[in-house]
C-alpha positions in Angstrom: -3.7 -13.2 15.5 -1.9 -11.7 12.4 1.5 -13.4 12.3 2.7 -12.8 8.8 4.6 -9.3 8.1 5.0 -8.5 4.4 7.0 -5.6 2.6 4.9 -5.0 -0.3 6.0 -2.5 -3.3 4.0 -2.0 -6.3 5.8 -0.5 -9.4 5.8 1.3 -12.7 9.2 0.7 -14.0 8.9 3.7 -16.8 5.9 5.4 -15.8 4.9 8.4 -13.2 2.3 6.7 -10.8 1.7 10.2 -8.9 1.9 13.6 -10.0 -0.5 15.8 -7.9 -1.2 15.9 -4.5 -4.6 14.4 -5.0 -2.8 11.4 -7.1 -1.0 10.9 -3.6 -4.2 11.2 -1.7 -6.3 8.8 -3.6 -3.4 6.0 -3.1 -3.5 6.6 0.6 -7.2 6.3 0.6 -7.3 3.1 -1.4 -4.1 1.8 0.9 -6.3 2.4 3.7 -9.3 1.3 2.3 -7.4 -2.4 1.3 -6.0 -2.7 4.8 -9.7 -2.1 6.4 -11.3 -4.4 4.1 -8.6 -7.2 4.4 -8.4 -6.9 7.9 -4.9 -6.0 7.6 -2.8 -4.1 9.9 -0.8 -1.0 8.6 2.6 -0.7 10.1 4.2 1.6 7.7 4.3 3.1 4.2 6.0 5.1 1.7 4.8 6.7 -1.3 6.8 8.2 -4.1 5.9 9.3 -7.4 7.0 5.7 -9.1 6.4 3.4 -6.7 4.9 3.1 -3.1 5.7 0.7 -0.4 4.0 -0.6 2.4 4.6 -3.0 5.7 1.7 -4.6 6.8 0.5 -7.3 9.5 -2.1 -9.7 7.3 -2.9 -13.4 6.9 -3.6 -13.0 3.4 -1.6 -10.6 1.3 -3.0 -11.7 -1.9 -6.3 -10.4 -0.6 -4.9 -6.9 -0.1 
């Protein structure tokens, strides 16, 4: 069982991370691929142009 819930948010303080809608696409897409490779369990996730966060269910975060 997957005990361990973790808020995750990755960052670019003074750079646009995302500009297009395939910028946003290919995020989700590795997101998803990262949570299917780790094992991990996807409760929720937010993506903005600067930033994007992510809950997830996972025993090892570091991994993902």
């Amino acid at each position: 069982m997957k005990d361990n819930y973790f808020h995750i948010c990755i960052a670019s303080e003074k750079e646009v991370m995302f500009r297009t809608d395939n910028d946003y696409r290919r995020a989700f897409n590795c997101l998803a691929l990262a949570v299917h490779d780790t094992n991990s369990v996807l409760l929720a996730d937010a993506i903005m142009s600067n930033h994007i966060h992510f809950c997830v269910q996972t025993t090892n975060p570091g991994e993902l």
